[in-house]
N, C-alpha and C positions, 0 to 999 in steps of 0.2 A: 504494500500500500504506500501510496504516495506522502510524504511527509515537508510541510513547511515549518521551520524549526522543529517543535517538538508537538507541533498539531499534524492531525492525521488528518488527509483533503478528502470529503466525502462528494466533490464535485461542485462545477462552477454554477455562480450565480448571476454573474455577468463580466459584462467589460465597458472601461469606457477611456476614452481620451490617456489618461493618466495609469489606469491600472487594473489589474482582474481583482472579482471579489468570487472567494469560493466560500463552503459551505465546508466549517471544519469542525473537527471533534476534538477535545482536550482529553488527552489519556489519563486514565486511572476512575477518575471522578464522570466520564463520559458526555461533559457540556460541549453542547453544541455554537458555534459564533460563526462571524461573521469575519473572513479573513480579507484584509486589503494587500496584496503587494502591487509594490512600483514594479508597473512591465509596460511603461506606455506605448503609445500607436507610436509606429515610427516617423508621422510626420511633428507629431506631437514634440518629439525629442529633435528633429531636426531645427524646428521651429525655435523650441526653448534652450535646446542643448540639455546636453546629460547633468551636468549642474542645476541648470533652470527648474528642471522639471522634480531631480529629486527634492529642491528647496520646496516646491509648492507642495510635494508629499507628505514633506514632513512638517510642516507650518500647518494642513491641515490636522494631523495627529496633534500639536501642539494645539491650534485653535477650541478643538472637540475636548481636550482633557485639560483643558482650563475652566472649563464652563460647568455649571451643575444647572439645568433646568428640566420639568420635567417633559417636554415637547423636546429638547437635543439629545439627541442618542450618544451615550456616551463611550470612551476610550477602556478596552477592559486589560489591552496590554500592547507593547509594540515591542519588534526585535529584528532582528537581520536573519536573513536563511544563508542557509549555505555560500551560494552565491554573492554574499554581500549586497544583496538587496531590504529595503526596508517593507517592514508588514508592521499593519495594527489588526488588532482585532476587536470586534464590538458584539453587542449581542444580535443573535439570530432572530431576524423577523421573517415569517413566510408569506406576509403581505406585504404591498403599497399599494400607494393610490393608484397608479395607471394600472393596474391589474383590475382592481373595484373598476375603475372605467372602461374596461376591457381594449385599451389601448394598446398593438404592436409595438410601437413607437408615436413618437410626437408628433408625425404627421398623419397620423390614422386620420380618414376626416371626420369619422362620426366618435363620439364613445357614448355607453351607457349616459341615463341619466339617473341623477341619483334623489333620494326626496327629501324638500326641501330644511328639513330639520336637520337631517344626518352630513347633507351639503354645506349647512352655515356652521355645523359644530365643527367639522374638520378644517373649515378658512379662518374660525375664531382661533382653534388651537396650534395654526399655522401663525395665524399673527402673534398668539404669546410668544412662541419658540422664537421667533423674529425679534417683537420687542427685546430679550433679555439677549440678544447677537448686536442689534441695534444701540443699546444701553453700555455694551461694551465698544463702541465703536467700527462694528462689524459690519459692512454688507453681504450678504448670503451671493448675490450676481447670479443662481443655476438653482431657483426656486421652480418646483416644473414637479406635475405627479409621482414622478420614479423617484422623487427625495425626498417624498413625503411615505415613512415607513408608520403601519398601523402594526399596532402590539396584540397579545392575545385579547385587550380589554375594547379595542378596537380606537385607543388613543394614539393621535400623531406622536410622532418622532421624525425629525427634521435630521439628514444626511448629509452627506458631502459639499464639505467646506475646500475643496482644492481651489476653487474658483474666487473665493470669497475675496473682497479687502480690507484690509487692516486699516487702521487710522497711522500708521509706521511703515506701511506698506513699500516695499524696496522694487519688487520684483516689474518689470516692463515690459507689457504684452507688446508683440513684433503687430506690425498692420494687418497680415494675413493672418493674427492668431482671433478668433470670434469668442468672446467671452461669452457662457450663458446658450439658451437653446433657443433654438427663432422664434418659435409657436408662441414661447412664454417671455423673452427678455423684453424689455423695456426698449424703446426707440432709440434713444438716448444713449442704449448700452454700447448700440452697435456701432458707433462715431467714436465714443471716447469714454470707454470702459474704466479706466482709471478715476474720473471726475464724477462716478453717479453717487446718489447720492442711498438716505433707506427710502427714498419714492420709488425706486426703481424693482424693489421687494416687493411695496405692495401692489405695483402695477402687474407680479408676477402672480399674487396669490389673486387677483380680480381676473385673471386669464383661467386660473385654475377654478375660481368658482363658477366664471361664467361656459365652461367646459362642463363643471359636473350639474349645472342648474339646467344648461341648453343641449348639451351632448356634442354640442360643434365647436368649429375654432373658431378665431377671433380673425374676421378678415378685414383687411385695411380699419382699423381702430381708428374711432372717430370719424368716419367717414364713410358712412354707408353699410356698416356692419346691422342688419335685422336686430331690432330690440331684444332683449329675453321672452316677452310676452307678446310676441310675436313668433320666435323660434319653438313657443310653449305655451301656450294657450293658458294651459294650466295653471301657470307661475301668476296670473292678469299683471297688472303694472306695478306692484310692489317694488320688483328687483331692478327696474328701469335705470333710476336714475342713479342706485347706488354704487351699480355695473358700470355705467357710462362715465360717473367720474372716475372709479378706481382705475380704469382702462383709459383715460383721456390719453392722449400721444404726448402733452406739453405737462413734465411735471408739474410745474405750477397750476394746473389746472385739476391733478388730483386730490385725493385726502391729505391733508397737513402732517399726519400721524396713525401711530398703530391703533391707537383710541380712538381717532373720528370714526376710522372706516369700521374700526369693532363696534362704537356707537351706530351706526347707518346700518351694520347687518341686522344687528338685532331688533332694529326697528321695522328694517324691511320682514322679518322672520315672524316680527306680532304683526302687521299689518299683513301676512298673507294666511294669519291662524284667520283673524277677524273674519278676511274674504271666504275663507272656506268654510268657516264656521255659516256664514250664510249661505252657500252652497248646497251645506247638507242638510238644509231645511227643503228644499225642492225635491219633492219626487225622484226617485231612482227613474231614470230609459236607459237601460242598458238591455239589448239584448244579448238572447244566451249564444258565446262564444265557444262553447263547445264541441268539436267535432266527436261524431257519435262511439268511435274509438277510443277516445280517453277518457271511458270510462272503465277500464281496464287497465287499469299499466302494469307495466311488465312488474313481475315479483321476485324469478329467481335474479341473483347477482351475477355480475355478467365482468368480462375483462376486456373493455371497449377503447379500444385508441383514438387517437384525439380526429385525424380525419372520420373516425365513423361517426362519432359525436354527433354533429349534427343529425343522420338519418338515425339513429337508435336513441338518440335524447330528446327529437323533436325541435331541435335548435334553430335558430336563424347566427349570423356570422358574429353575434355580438355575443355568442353563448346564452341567449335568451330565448325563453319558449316560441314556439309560432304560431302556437293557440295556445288558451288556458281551459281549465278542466270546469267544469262545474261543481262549485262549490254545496253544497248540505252539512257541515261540521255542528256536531251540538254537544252539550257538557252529557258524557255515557257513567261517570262514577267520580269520585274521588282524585284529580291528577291525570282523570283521562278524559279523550276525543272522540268520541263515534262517528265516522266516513259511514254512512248508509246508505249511498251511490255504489262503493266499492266491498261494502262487509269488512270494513277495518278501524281497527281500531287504536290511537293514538296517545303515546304520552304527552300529555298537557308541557311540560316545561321540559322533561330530560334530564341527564347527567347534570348537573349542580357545576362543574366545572368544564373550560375545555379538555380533552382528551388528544392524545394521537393515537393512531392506529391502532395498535396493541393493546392499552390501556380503554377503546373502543370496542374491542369486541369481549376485552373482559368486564367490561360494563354488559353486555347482555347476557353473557353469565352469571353474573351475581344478580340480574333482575330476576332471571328465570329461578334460579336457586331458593332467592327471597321470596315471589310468589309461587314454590312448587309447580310451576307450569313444565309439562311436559306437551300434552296436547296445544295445539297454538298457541308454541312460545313465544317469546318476545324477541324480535330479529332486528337490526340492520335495515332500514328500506333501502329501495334500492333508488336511481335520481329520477325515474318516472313517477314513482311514490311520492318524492319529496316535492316535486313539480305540481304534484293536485292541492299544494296548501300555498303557490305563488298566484296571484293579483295581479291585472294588468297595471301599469303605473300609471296614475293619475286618474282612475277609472273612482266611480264612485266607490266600489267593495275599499279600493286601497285609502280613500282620502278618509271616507265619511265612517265606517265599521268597525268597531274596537274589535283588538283581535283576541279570538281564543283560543291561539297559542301564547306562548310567552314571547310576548318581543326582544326582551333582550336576550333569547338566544335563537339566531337566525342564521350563523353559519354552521349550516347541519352536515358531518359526515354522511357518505350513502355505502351502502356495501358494493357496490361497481367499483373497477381499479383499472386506473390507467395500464399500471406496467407493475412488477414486483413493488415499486420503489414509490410509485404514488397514485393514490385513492384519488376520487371524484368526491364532490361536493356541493351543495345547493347553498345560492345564498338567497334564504326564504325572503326577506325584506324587496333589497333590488330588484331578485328574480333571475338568476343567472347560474349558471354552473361553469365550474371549473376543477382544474385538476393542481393536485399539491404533494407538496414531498409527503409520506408518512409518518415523520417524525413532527410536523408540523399540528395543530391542535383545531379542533374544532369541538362542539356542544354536539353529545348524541340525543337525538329524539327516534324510540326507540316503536315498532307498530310489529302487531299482531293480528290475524283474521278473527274475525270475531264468531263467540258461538252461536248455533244455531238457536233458535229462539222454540 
């Protein structure tokens, strides 16, 4: 097995400009992190030279384990491998944001949209992590989903400071070096990356809110870019004007500070309870979007690759249903759900904690053990299963219906598995499936065929 210093490489997590990050294991004690080493692209190193670029590696490592907040992902150790190259490591998260938004990259044109609660709390706790980088004299400059890391609790943590500027700041990007990612940098960045200032931060987290509020990018800013509430019917004009300044093109023209534009979300955020709050006094017309098929979904657990995904999950390209099931859920006992469409039956909330794989299926062990079920034990659903308790988004079931599962646990394991090394997964709220390492954690919600009457 492969080893950087004294971590053993369990495989990559990515790459970018400056360096690879793998997924490693600490021997003895068997913790999982997050490993950086310096291997940049090689125009990267031409650009900066071999000095330049280790400077930025290691000023990030210093910027990250200076800082204690809880939105910054923190430093958990750094060293040289073999090679004389420098690594840090930090803790392992199996999420980010561009994943939630089921983005390839930053120029995907569309991503997921996400609702509007769970949208303003991730750009609020984007702007803390900012303020206390900000307070230190810090620019972030490469604010953009894939640095926005969510924890098992499903709170930010803010990434990769390679780019950032110091208030002491030495280092001198060449003309051809591009600070920051296009989709998301600030106008300003691209002329004269040294001189921006923190407006340039928040003009990145108004591109990421208005991505997760609209599902699109941000075209020519200030100038002809479709409103929010026009891109979303849903959202009405709440999110208008608070989108339009945080995105203005002329800093001077944006939020003043991390506090105006945190004031303006959450005003946008009660001003769209209000609207909807009056919505759900109007009569439900929805008709039933059920195809007569999904009333059935498949039961045994299956070993489904990511190309079949779609036709065995019923997907469309964003990992989202292509129809939804017909809903009938009502309270059957104690903690559970009766499906009387399907003859199934549901635990109400689930494992008490996340789980990963192993630790998931010995949670259905101990449930069946605890209630002596033999006869229709308590299984694993599988992700068609888990798809009959997703809502279409913005649809009356999802705005106006309190739900009778537990909300806060909506990243459901399925008994379906990509490959040896990672499981599928439903994320009930969104609406989306995807695949994850198995070391990685999610909430079991656990179902059973129900007896005959």
């Amino acid at each position: 097995m492969r080893h950087i210093g004294k971590y053993e490489i369990r495989g990559m997590l990515g790459q970018g400009g400056m360096g690879k990050v793998y997924k490693a294991r600490l021997p003895v004690v068997g913790k999982l992190v997050a490993l950086k080493v310096l291997a940049p692209w090689e125009m990267t190193e031409v650009l900066l030279g071999q000095d330049g670029v280790r400077e930025l590696f290691e000023h990030e490592a210093r910027t990250l384990a200076a800082l204690r907040h809880p939105h910054l992902a923190q430093i958990l150790d750094f060293d040289t491998d073999s090679q004389g190259r420098p690594f840090f490591t930090q803790e392992f998260y199996c999420r980010h944001l561009g994943l939630v938004l089921g983005e390839t990259d930053s120029e995907s044109p569309t991503a997921r949209v996400l609702p509007p609660e769970r949208a303003t709390r991730y750009a609020l706790e984007m702007l803390q992590g900012l303020e206390r980088l900000h307070w230190a004299g810090i620019v972030h400059r490469d604010m953009k989903p894939g640095n926005v890391l969510l924890g098992e609790d499903d709170r930010v943590k803010l990434i990769d400071l390679g780019l950032s500027l110091l208030p002491d700041a030495k280092q001198r990007f060449p003309a051809q070096f591009k600070v920051g990612t296009p989709l998301y940098a600030a106008p300003e960045q691209e002329y004269d990356p040294a001189s921006v200032t923190p407006s340039a931060d928040l003009y990145s987290v108004g591109v990421c809110l208005w991505r997760m509020l609209t599902g699109a990018g941000l075209d020519n800013p200030g100038s002809g870019s479709p409103l929010p509430s026009v891109l979303r019917p849903a959202l009405g004009t709440c999110w208008d004007e608070v989108l339009r300044t945080a995105v203005a093109p002329e800093p001077s023209k944006r939020h003043p500070s991390v506090a105006a534009l945190s004031d303006d979300l959450q005003e946008a955020l009660a001003c769209w309870h209000r609207t909807h709050a009056q919505t759900c006094l109007l009569p439900e017309h929805e008709a039933s979007i059920s195809p007569p098929q999904a009333k059935w979904p498949r039961r045994r657990k299956a070993k489904v690759s990511r190309k079949e995904a779609e036709r065995v999950f019923g997907l469309d390209r964003r990992g989202q249903p292509q129809s939804y099931a017909e809903q009938a859920f009502t309270a059957e006992g104690p903690g559970e759900i009766r499906d009387p469409l399907r003859d199934l039956v549901w635990e109400q909330s689930g494992s008490p904690y996340p789980l990963n794989r192993r630790e998931a299926w010995a949670y259905v062990q101990t449930r069946n053990r605890e209630t002596g079920r033999v006869a229709r034990p308590w299984r694993l659903p599988t992700v068609n299963e888990l798809l009959t308790q997703v809502v279409p988004p913005d649809s009356h079931r999802d705005i106006c219906q309190s739900p009778l599962f537990d909300p806060e646990r909506c990243q459901l394991w399925s008994a379906d598995v990509r490959t040896e090394l990672e499981g599928w997964y439903v994320d009930t709220e969104l609406g989306f499936v995807a695949a994850q390492d198995k070391h990685c954690r999610c909430f079991v919600r656990l179902v059973r065929e129900r007896e005959e009457q």
